[in-house]
N, C-alpha and C positions, 0 to 999 in steps of 0.2 A: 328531184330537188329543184328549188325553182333556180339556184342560181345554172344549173348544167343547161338549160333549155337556152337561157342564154346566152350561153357561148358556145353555142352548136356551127352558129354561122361563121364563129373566127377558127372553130376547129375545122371547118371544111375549109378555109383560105388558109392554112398552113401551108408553106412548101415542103417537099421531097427533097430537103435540100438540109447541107450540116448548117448549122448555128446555135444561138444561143436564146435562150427562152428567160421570160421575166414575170413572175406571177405576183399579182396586188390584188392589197383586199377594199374593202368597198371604200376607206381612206384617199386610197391613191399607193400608200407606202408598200416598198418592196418588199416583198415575203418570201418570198423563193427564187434562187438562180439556178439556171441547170444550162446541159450542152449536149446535144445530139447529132447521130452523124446525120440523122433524121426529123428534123423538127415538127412534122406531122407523124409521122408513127412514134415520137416518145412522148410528145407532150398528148396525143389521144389515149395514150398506157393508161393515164392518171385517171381518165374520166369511166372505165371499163369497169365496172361494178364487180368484175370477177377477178381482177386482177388488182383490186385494192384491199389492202388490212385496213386494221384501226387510225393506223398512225397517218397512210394516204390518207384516209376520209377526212380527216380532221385538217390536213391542206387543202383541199378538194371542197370543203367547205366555207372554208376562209377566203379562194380566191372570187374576184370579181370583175378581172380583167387581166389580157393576157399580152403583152409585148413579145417580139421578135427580132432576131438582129440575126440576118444570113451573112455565112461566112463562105471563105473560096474550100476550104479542109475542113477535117474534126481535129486537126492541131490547131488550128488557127481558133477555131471553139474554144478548146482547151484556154486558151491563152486569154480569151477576153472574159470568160467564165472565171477564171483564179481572178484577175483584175477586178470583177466586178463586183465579186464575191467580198474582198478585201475591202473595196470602198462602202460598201452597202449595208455590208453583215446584215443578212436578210434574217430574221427569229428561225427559221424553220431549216435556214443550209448549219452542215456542218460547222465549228468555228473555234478557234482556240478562246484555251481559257485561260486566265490569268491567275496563275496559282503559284505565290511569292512563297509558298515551301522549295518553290527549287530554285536554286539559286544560277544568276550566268556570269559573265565576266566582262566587264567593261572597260572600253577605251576611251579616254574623255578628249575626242578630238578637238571638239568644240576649243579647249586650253590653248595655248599658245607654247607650255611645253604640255602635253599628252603626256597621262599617267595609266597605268594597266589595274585595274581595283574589282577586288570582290564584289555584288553587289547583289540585291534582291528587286531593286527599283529601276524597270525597265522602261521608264514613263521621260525620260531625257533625251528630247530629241537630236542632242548634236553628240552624243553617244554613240560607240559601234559596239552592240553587243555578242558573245557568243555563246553560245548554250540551248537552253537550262542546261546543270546537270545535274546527276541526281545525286553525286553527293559532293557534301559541301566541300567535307574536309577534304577530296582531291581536287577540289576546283580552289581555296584556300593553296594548296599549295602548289597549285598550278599559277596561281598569280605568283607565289616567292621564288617559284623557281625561273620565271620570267624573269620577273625584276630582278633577281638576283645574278641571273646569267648576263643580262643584257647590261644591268645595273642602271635602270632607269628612277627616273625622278619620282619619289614616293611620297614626300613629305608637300605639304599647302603655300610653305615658305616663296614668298613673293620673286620673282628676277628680273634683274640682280637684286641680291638682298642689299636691307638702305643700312647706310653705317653704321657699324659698330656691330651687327647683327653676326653670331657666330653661325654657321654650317651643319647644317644636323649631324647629328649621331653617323648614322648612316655614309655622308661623306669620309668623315674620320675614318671609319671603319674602312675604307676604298669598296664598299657597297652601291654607291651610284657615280652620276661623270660626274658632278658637281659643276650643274649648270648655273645654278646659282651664284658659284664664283665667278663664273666667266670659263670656266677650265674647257668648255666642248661648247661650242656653238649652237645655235638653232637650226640650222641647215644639217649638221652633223648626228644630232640629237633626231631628229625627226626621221633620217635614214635611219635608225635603230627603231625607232617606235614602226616605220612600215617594215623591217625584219621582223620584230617581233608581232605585229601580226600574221605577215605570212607563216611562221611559226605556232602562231594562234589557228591558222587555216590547214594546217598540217602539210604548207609546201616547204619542205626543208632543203630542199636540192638548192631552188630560188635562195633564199637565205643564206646559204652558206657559199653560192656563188657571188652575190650582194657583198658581202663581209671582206671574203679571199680581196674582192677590186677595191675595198674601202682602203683593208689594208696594204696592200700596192700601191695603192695612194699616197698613204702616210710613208712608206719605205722611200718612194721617190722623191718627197719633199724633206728629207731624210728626219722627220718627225718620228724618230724613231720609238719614244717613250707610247704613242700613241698607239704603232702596229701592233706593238704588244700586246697592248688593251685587248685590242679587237684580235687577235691571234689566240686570247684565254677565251674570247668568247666562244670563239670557233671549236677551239678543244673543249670546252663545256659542253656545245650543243652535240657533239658529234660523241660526247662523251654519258649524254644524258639519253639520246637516241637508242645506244648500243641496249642502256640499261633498261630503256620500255619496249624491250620489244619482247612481245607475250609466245604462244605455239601458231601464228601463221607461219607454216612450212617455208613461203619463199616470202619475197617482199616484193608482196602485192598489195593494189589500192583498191580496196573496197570496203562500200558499208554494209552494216547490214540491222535491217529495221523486224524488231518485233511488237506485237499488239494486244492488247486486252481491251475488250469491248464488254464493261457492266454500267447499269443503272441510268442510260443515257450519258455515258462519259466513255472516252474511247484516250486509252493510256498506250502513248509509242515508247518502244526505248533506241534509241540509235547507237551503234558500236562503229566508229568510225577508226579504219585503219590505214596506214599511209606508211607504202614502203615498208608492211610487215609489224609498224609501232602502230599500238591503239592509243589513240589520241585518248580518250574516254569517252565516256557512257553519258550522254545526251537525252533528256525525258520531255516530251510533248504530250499537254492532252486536250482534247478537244469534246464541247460537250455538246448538247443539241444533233446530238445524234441518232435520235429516234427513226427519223426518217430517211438515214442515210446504212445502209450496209458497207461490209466491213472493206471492202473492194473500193468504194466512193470515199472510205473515210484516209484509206492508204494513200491513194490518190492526191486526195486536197495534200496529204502532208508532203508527200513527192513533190507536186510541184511548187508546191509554198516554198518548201523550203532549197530547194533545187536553185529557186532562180534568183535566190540571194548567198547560197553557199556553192563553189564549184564542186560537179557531180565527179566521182570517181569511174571507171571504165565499168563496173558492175555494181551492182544495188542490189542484193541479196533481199529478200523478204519472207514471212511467215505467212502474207494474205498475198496475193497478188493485186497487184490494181486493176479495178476496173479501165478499159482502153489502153491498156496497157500498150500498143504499138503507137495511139497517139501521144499518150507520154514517155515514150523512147525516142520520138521524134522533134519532140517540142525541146527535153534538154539536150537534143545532138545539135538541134538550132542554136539553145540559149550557148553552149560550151564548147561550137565546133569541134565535135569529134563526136567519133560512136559511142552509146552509151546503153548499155542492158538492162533490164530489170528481167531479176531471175528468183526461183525459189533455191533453197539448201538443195546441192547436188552432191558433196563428198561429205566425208566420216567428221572432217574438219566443223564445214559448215553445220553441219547435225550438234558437234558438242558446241558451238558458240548459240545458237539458238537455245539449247537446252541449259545453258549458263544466266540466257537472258531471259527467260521465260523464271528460271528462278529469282533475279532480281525485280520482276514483274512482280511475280506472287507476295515478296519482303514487300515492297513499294506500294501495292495495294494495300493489303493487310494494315501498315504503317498508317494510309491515309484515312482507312474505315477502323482503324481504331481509336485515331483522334475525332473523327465524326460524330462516329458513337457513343464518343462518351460524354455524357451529357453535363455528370458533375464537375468535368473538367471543364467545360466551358462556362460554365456557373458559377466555379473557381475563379480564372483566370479574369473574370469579369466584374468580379468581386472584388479582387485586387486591384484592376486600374480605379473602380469608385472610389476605394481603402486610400489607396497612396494617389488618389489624383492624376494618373499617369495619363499621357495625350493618347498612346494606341493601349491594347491589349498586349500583356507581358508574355509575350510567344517566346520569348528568349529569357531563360532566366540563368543563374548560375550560382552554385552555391558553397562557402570554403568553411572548411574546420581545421584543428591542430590538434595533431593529437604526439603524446611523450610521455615517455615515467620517470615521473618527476624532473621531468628536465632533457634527461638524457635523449638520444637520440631524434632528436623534432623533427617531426613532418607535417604537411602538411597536404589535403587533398582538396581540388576543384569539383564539383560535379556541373553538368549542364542540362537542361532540361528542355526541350523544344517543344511548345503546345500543350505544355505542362507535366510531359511526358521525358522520362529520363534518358537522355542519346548519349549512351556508353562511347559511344567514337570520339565523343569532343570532353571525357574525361581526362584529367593531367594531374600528377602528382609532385608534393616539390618537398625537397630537402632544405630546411631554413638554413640562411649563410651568416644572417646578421645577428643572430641572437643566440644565446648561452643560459642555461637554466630556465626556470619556470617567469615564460612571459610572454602569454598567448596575447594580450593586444599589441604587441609589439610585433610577434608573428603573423598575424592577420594584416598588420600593415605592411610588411614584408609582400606575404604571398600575394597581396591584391595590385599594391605595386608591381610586381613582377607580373602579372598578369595583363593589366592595361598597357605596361609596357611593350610586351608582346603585340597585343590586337594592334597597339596605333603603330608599332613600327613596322610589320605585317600586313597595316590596310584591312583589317581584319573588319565585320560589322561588330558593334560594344552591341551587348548583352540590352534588354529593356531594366535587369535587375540583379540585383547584387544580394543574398543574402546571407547573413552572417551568424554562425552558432555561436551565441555567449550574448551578457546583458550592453550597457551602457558603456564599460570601456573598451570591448572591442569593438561595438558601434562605430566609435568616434572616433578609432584609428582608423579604421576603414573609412570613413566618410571623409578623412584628413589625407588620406592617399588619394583617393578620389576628383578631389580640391586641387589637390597639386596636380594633376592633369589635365587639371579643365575637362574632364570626363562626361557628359552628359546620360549617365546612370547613376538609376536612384538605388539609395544602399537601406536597407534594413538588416537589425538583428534580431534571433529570439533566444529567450533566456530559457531553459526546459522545465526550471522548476516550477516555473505559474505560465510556461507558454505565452509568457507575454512578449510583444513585439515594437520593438524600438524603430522610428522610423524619423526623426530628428526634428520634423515642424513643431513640436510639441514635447515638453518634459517628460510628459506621462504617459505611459505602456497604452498600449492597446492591446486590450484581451478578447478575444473573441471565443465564443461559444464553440462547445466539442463539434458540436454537428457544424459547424461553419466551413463549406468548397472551399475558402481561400485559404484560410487554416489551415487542412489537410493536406494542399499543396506543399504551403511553409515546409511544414513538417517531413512530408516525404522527402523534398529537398534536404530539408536539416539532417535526417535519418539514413539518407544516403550517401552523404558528404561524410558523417561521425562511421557509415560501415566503411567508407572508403580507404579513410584517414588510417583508421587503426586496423585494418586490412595490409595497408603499408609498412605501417610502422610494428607492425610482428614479425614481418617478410622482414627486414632491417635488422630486429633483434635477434631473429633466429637464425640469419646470417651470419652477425657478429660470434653468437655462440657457438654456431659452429665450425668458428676458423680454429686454425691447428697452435696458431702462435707462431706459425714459421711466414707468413705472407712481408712481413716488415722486413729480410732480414737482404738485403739489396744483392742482386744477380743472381737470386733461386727464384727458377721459376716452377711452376707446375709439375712438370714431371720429375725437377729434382725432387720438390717437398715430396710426390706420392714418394719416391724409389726411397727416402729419409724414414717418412712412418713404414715402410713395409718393412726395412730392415730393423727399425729399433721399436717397435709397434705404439711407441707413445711420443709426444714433443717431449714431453720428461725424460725420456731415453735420448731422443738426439741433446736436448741441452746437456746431460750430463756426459756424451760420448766426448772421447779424447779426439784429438787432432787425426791422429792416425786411424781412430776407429773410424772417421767422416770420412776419408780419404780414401776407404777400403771398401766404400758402397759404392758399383758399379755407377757411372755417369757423374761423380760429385768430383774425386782429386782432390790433389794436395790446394790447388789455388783459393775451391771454394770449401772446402774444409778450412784453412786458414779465414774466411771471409764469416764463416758460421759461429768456428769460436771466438772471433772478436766481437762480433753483435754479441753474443750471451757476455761475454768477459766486462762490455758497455755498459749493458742493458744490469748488469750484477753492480757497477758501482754506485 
């Protein structure tokens, strides 16, 4: 080939020496990084017609000139090889990919008080983020149980608030300090927000020695309302510890990384353990993988991630990394102290791999079946032109009500992600505000109570709101909506003509049977109406089968069984005499007196 003849002479000036390799194509622009302990025997590998596939030739083709940067080590390689990689992102090295289905968790330093929030938009640079993880709803309530433990500032409300301005909800409730009053300081406030990162980082030891001095503080200044504060915090976290801690035998710290490598995309999942508790389950994937094996792609992720998160004393893995003793060396540099990379050695190790390897298979599958389906994206695309919407409705969510005639109302939420129905982020409600038949009154209920939720939670609001019924549940929904200053758009559809109320306009939009966007509607609608009244038989066939004895105050459970086994019917206990109650093993004369005064009541 003509370009190899010319770079014969730069491959014979190569040294016998570690460093770092830089391959350009006839541009000038960086195409490839790489690091060898040998920078003449790895970078001549490429050129060796017997030792290239498809995927070499096709680099091997492309370069045009070849840079060199000699290093003292193959750590020291390592080190300017991740750096240069990160700056560069060459098309041809390995690279993460930016894939907002999984969600991380965000600290908004940049603020002046710092808030802890859900988040899918990693694009903020005065932000610290952690994650991905791969599922939402634990990473959702890994932010409430943060905020809630620490009780940090959740709400946008300005400090100090300007006159007259009431205190969120949340203050009221003693759920945050209430800095906005003034009640906790900013020097004070921000010692909690670095607890609760290092609690974010899984050093809990740090944080609860942090807390013990805060409060000692508060004790000596004999502020004593305050120790207490921080004294429930302490008992929270130590109290919330106890409860995540899964079957690691003792309480040890280590990760452990497994991998799926299809279709040029390379899917990690990390299980990170501290002190025995699994923090949770962490997803990275990287694509442009073609020319990297699975050894190089372990690698990049090791140290990428390594030298922004502190490493544990062992690294478990499924692949082992390529250079693996120079990346045991480079994070015992970055983290002073020894640090392993090992594969599964006990029965332990074996079943947590075999756990992750399952959530591998769910995770993939999940993501090649939103891929694949073509109508849903055809769908989904359909609807943002439909309703004008700025992105793609990846989040939808959809409520119905269902009751007989009145009686027992409920209500169900469904959610749908990528158009696609995610059974985890389903919720069911029992209406409080409403009596007899009056579904748009109950849709304003339940959506209410929903937005309430997400904004007090920090939750991300849905792209869409869909509503089963015509024009007056519309507008109750779209009227709850209002009151929140909500920015989700609400539609309904009515079943009998499928038509679809969206509020710019008086008139229905009907769309054709064969219509993607349609289909969606519907399946949403269809799942929300199974859900509803899935509930609401579960409810009724509960009521019918109570005994009549539940109301009847300090009979509990095993008195009412020991009541029906001896008189085999409630009709039989209502009709027994005092003395006949009295005579059934566990009941006595106190609660025999207590039983026939409820019927004696319950008769006037």
């Amino acid at each position: 080939m003509a370009e190899e003849p010319t770079l014969d002479p730069l491959l014979r000036s190569l040294p016998d020496e570690p460093g770092v390799y830089i391959m350009k194509d006839s541009s000038g622009a960086v195409i490839y990084i790489g690091k060898a302990s040998s920078l003449k025997k790895r970078v001549a590998s490429y050129f060796h017609r017997a030792e290239r596939d498809g995927k070499t030739a096709a680099l091997v083709r492309a370069v045009a000139d070849i840079e060199f940067i000699v290093t003292d080590s193959e750590t020291e390689a390592l080190i300017l090889e991740s750096s240069m990689v990160k700056k560069e992102m060459p098309r041809y090295n390995v690279r993460l990919k930016d894939d907002k289905r999984f969600p991380s968790i965000a600290v908004t330093l940049d603020e002046e008080y710092p808030r802890i929030v859900f988040t899918r938009d990693l694009t903020h640079e005065g932000y610290r983020y952690f994650g991905p993880y791969t599922d939402a709803g634990g990473a959702r309530r890994m932010v409430a149980t943060i905020n809630t433990v620490f009780k940090l500032k959740t709400c946008t409300k300005p400090v100090p608030l300007k006159p007259g301005v009431r205190p969120c909800l949340n203050f009221q409730m003693k759920r945050c300090q209430g800095v906005c009053t003034g009640a906790m300081g900013r020097d004070e406030y921000l010692k909690l927000i670095e607890s609760a990162v290092k609690f974010l980082e899984g050093r809990i030891d740090p944080v609860l020695d942090s807390l013990q001095a805060l409060m000692k503080s508060h004790s000596e200044r004999m502020d004593f309302e305050k120790a207490a504060g921080i004294r429930d915090i302490i008992f929270d976290i130590q109290n919330l510890s106890r409860s995540q801690k899964v079957y690691m035998p003792a309480a040890t710290d280590q990760d452990y990384i497994a991998m799926s490598v299809q279709d040029g995309e390379a899917l990690l999942l990390l299980f990170e353990f501290r002190r025995g508790i699994m923090l949770g389950s962490k997803i990275t994937v990287f694509e442009t993988t073609e020319l990297s094996g699975p050894d190089d792609v372990m690698r990049s992720f090791i140290v990428g991630y390594y030298r922004d998160h502190e490493a544990p004393p062992v690294i478990r893995t499924d692949s082992s990394p390529s250079d693996r003793g120079a990346v045991e060396a480079l994070l015992a540099g970055i983290w002073s102290k020894r640090i392993t990379v090992r594969g599964p050695e006990s029965p332990t190790d074996r079943s947590v791999f075999s756990l992750m390897r399952k959530n591998i298979a769910s995770i993939t599958a999940s993501r090649g079946s939103v891929g694949q389906d073509e109508e849903t994206r055809r769908g989904l695309a359909e609807l943002q032109e439909l309703l004008r919407l700025p992105t793609l409705p990846l989040s939808i969510e959809c409520f119905d009500i269902s009751h007989l005639q009145g009686s027992d109302p409920v209500a169900s939420m469904v959610h749908f992600a990528g158009g696609r129905p995610d059974k985890s982020q389903y919720r069911r409600y029992r209406m409080r505000g409403h009596e007899g038949i009056n579904d748009p009154g109950m849709i304003h209920e339940v959506v209410s109570r929903r937005l309430q939720y997400l904004l007090n939670e920090n939750c991300p609001l849905p792209d869409l709101f869909i509503i089963d019924g015509g024009i007056p549940q519309f507008s109750r929904a779209a009227e709850a909506v209002r009151a929140f200053d909500a920015p989700v758009r609400v539609i309904s559809i009515a079943k009998r003509f499928e038509e679809i109320y969206r509020g710019d306009t008086d008139d229905p939009l009907r769309l054709p049977a064969s219509s993607a966007a349609l289909k969606i509607v519907q399946r949403a609608r269809d799942e929300a109406h199974r859900f509803a009244v899935t509930y609401h038989r579960n409810l009724r066939g509960k009521a019918q089968s109570r005994s009549g004895l539940e109301d009847i105050p300090d009979i509990g459970p095993k008195s009412r069984t020991a009541l029906l086994k001896h008189f085999k019917s409630s009709k039989g206990v209502m009709e027994a005499t005092e003395d006949e109650l009295a005579s059934v093993p566990g009941i006595g004369a106190e609660k025999a007196r207590k039983i026939r005064e409820f019927f004696r009541k319950k008769g006037e």
